[in-house]
C-alpha positions as CSV (number, residue, x, y, z in Angstrom):
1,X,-7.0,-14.4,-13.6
2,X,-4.1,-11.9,-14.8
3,X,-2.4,-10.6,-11.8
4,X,-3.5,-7.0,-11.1
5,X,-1.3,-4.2,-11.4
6,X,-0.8,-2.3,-8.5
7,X,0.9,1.6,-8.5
8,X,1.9,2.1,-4.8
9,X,3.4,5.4,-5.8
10,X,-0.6,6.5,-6.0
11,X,-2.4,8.1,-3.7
12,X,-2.6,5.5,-0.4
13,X,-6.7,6.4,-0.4
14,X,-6.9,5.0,-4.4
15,X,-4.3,2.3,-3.5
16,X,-6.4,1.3,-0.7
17,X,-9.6,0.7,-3.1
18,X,-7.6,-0.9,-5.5
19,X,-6.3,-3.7,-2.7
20,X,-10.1,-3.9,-1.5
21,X,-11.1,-4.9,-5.3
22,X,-8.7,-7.9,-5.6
23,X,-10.7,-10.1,-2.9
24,X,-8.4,-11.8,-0.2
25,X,-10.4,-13.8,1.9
26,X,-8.7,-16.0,4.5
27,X,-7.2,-18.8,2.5
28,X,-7.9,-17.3,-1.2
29,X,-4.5,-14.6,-1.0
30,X,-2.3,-15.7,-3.5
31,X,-3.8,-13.3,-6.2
32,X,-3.4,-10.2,-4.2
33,X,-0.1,-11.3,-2.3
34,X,1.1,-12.1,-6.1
35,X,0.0,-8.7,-7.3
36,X,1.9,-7.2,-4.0
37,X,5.0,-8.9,-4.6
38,X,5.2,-7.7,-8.1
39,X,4.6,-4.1,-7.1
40,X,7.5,-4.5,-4.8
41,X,9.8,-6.1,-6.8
42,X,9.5,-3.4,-9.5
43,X,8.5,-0.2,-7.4
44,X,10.9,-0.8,-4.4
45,X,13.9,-1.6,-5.9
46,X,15.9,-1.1,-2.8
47,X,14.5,-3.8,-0.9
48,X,14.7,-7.4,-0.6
49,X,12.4,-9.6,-1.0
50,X,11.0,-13.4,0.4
51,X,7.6,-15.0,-0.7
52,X,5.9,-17.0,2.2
53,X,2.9,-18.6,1.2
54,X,0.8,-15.7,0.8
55,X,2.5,-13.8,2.7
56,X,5.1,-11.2,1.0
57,X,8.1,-9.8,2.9
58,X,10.5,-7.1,2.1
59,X,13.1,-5.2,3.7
60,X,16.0,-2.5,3.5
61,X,19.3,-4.3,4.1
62,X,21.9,-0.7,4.8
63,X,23.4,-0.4,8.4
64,X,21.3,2.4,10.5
65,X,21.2,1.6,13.8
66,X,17.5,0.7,14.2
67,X,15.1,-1.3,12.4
68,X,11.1,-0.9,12.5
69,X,8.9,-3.9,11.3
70,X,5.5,-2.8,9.8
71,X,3.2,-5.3,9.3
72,X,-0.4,-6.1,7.9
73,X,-2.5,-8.9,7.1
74,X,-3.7,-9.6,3.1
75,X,-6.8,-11.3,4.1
76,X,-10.1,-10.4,5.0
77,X,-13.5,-12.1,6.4
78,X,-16.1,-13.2,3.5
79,X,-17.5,-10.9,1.4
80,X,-21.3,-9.6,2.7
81,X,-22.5,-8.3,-0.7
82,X,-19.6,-5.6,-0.1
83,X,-17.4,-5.4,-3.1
84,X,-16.0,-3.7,-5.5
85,X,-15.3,-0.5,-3.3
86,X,-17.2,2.5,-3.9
87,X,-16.7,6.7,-2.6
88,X,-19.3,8.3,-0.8
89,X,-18.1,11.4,-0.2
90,X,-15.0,11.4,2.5
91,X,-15.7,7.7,2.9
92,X,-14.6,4.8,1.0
93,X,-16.6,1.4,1.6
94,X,-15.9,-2.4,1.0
95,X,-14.6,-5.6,2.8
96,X,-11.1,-4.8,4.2
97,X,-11.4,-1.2,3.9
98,X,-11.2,-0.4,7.4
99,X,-9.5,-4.0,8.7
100,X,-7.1,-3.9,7.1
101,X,-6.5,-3.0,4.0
102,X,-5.9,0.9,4.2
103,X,-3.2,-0.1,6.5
104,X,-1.3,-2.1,4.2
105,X,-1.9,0.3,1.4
106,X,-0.4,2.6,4.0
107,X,2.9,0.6,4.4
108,X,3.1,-0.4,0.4
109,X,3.0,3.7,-0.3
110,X,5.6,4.3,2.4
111,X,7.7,1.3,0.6
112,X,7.8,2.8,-2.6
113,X,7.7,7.0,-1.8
114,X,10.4,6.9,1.0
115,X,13.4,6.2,-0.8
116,X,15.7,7.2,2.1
117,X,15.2,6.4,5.4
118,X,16.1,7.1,8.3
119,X,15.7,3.3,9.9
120,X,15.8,0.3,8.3
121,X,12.6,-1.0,7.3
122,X,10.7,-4.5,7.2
123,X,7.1,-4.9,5.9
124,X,5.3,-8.1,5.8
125,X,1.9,-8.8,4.2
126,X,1.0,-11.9,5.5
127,X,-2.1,-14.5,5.3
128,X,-4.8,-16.2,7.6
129,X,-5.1,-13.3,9.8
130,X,-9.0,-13.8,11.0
131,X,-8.6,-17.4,11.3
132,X,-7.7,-19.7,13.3
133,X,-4.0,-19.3,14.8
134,X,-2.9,-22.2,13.8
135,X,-3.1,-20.9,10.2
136,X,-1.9,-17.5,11.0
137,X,1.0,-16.5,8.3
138,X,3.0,-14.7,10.7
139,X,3.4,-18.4,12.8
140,X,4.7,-19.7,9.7
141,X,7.1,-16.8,9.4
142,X,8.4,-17.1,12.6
143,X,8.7,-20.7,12.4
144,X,11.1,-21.0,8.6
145,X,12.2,-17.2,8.0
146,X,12.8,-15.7,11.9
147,X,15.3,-13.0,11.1
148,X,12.8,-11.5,9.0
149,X,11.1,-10.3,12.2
150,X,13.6,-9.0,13.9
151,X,13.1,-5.7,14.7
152,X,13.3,-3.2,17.3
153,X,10.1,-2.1,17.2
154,X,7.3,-3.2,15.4
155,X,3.9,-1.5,14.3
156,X,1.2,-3.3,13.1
157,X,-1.6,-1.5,11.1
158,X,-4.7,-2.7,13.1
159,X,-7.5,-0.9,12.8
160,X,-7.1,1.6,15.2
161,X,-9.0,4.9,14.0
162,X,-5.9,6.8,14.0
163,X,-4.6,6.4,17.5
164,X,-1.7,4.5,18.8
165,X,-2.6,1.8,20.7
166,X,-0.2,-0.1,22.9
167,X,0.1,-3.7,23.9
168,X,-2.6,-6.1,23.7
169,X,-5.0,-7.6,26.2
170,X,-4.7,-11.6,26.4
171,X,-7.7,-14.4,26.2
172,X,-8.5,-17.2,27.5
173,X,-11.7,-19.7,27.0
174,X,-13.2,-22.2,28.8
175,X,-15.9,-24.5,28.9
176,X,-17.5,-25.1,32.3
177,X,-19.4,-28.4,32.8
178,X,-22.5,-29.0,35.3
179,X,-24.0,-32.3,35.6
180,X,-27.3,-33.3,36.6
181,X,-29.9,-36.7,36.1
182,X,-32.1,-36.9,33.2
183,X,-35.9,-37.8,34.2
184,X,-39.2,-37.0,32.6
185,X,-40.4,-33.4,32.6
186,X,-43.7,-34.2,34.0
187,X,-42.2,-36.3,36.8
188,X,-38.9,-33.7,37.5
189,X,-38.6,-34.5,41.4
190,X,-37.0,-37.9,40.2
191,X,-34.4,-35.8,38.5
192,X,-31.8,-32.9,38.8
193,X,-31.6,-30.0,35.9
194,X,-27.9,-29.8,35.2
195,X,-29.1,-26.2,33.4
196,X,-30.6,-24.9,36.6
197,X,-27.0,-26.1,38.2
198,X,-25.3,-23.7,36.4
199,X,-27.5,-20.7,38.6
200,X,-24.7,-20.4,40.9
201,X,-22.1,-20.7,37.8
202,X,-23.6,-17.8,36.3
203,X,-24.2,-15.4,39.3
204,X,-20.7,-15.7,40.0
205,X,-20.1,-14.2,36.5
206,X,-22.7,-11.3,37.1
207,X,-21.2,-10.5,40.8
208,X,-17.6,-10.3,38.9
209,X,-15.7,-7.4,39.2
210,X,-13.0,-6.8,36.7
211,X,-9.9,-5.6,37.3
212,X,-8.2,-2.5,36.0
213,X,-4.2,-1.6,35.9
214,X,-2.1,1.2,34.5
215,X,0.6,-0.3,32.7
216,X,3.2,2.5,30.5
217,X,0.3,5.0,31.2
218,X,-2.3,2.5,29.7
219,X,-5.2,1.0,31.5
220,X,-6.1,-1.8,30.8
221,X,-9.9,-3.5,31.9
222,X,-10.2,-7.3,32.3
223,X,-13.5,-8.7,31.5
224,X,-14.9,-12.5,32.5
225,X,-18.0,-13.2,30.6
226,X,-20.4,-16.2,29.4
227,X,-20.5,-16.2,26.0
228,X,-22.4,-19.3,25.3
229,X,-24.5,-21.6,27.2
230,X,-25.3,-25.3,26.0
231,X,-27.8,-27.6,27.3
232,X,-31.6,-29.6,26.9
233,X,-32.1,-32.8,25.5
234,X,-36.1,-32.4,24.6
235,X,-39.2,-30.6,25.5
236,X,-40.2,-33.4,27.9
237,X,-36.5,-34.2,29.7
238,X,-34.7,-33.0,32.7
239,X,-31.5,-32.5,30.8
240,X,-28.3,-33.7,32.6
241,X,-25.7,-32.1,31.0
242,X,-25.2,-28.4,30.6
243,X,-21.5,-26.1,29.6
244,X,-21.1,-22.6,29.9
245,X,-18.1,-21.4,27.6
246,X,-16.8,-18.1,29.3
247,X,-14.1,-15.9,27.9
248,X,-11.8,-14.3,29.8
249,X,-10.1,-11.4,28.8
250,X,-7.2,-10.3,30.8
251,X,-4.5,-7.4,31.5
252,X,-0.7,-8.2,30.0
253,X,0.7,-8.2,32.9
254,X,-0.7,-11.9,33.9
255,X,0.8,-14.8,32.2
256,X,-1.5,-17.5,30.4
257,X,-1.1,-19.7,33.6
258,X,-1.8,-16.8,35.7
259,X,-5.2,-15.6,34.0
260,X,-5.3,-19.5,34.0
261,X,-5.4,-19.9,37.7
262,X,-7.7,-16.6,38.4
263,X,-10.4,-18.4,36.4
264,X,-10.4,-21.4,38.4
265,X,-10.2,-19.8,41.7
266,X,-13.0,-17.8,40.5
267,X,-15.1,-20.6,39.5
268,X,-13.6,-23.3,42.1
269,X,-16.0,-26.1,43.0
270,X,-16.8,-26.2,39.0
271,X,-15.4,-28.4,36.5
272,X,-13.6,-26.5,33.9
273,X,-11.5,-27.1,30.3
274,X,-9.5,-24.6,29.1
275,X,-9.9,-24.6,25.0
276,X,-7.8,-21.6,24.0
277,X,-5.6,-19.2,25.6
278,X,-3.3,-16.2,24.4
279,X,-1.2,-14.5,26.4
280,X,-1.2,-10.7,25.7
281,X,1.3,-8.0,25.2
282,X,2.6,-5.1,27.2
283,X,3.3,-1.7,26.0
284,X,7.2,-1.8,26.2
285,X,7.1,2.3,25.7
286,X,9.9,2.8,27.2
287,X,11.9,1.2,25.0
288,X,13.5,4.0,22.5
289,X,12.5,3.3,19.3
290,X,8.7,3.3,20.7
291,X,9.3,6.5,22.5
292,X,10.9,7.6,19.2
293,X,7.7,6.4,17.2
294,X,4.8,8.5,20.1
295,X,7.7,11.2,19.5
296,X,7.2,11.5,15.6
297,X,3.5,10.7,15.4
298,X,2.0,13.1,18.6
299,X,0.1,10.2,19.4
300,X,-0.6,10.1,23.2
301,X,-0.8,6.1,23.5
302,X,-3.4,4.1,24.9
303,X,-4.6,0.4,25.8
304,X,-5.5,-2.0,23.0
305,X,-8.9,-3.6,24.5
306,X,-8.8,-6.8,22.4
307,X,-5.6,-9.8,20.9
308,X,-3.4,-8.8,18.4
309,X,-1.0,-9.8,16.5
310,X,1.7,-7.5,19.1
311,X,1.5,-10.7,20.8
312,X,3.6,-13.0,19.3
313,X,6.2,-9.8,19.0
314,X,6.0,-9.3,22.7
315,X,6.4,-12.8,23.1
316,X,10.1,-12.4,21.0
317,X,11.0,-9.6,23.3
318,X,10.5,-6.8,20.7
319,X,8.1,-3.8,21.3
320,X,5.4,-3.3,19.5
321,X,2.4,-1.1,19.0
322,X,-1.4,-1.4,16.6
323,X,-1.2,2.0,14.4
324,X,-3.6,2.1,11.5
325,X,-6.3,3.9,9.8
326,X,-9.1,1.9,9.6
327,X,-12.0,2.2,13.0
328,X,-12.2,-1.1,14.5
329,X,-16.1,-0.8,15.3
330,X,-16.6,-1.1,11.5
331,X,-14.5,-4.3,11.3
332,X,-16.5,-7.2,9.7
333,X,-19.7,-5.6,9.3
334,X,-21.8,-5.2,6.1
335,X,-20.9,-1.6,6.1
336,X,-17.4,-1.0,6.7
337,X,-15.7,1.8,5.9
338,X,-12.8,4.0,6.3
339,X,-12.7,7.9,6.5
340,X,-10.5,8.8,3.7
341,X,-8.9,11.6,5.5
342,X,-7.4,9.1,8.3
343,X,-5.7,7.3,5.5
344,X,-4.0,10.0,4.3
345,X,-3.7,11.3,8.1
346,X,-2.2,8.1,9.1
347,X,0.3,8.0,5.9
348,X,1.7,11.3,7.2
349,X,2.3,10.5,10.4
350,X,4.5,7.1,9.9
351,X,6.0,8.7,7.0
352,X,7.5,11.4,9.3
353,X,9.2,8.9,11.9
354,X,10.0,6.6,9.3
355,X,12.1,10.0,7.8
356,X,13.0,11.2,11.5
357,X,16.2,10.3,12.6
358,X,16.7,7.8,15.6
């Protein structure tokens, strides 16, 4: 297939429906990040530019003092019978629309209209996104091109219906294990239900009471849930095994190993596996060129309920915020959406701290 040919001088609503029609799903980039790439190369002559994989960087390379990183992901979830893009009045529908592809068509504009800035600027389209993070583009990035994300702040075009949204929560899983003795159903007595041992598992759960904290001016709610119970052998048996897979999702101020130990104390006597953890990401607001950022957009800042990619920038000591068009409610469904008007919005807004002086 010939490699579509993008105008990112257009209007960032029309750009965004042009990225939703090249499809991107997790894995299946290349054509889009080629098409990207291209775009750059001949529309943003100012910048340099790196292929990764799928992923497309580019960057301004003068000597202003500070540097912003805005990022987005290419790919998408599969496609649910929701492409090519279509207008309905001040919305535009399709896979990607709202998560996240009106963010990167927000970025690619601001590449290729803002021909003098006042920082020095970084973009990076990158891959694997909404799968798992071992695949994550960005991981790669970090691991063979690390300069290329250095940055003094960096904003990353989440789905966040307009509003700045600082930090990231952190996750954690687990799988919790209660044993029992397998015996015939019509002669239970001579066995023990491991499923009915997981009662006092689960009331624990119900009785918990999360935690809030104010961190930057952001509160953040932690949340310990069951998310999946396993368990039975047949219609006729005592089963003897039973897991309960609970998610914990906590505030950025606890490490991995902290929210770690707070799940086992709250579940002590049971035993547990953790099978996936990631820490989360405070606000760093007070570091200028985030101040600078609220400063230029009016944003008043608040928690980002949910893991991010701010992580693995919080993790390299550089602040970093989720600012982007699209409404994250609408992510992955059959119907997303974004409002057209937040697009443009949106474009505005980083356009005038990307042209504000530092």
């Amino acid at each position: 297939m010939a490699t579509p040919d993008l105008d990112l001088t257009a209007d960032p609503v029309e750009l965004t429906a042009a990225l939703v029609d090249v499809s991107s799903v997790s894995g299946d980039e290349r054509l889009l990040a080629d098409a990207v790439e291209a775009a750059i190369r001949r529309q943003a002559p100012g910048y340099q530019v790196l292929r990764s994989g799928h992923a497309v960087l580019a960057r301004t390379t003068g000597n202003r003092p500070t540097r912003v990183l805005l990022a987005g992901h290419l790919d998408t979830v599969p496609v649910a019978d929701n492409l090519p893009s279509r207008r309905d009045g001040g919305r535009l529908y399709g896979c990607g629309t709202s998560d996240m592809k009106s963010g990167d068509a927000m970025i690619a504009h601001l590449v290729a209209t803002v021909p003098d800035p006042a920082l020095e600027i970084t973009c990076v389209f990158y891959d694997c996104e909404e799968v798992e993070a071992a695949r994550n583009g960005l991981g790669r990035i970090e691991r063979e091109h690390p300069d290329w994300l250095a940055a003094d702040l960096a904003v990353l075009a989440e789905p966040t219906d307009g509003a700045v949204e600082a930090g990231c929560q952190g996750t954690l899983r687990a799988v919790v294990a209660t044993e029992g003795r397998r015996a015939h159903s019509a002669r239970s007595w001579l066995g023990r239900n491991a499923i009915h041992a997981a009662g006092e598992l689960l009331g624990r759960l119900d009785a918990y009471r999360p935690r809030r904290v104010t961190i930057d001016g952001c509160e953040y709610r932690e949340g310990l849930q069951a998310v999946r119970i396993e368990g039975g052998v047949a219609g006729n048996v005592v089963p003897d095994a039973c897991s309960v897979t609970v998610n914990f999702r906590f505030a950025p101020d606890r490490s991995v190993a902290d929210a770690t130990a707070h799940v086992r104390e709250v579940l002590d006597g049971f035993e547990l596996r953790v099978t996936d953890a990631a820490a989360g990401a405070l606000p760093g607001l007070a570091v200028p060129a985030a101040r600078a950022f609220l400063a230029a957009t009016g944003a008043a800042p608040r928690a980002k309920y949910g893991w991010t990619d701010v992580s693995r920038f919080a993790a390299r000591g550089t602040a970093a915020v989720n600012f982007g068009p699209g409404d994250p409610n609408l992510a992955h469904t059959r119907e997303e959406h974004v409002d057209v008007e937040r697009i443009t919005e949106c474009t505005g807004l980083l356009r005038r701290y990307l042209v504000t002086p530092a």
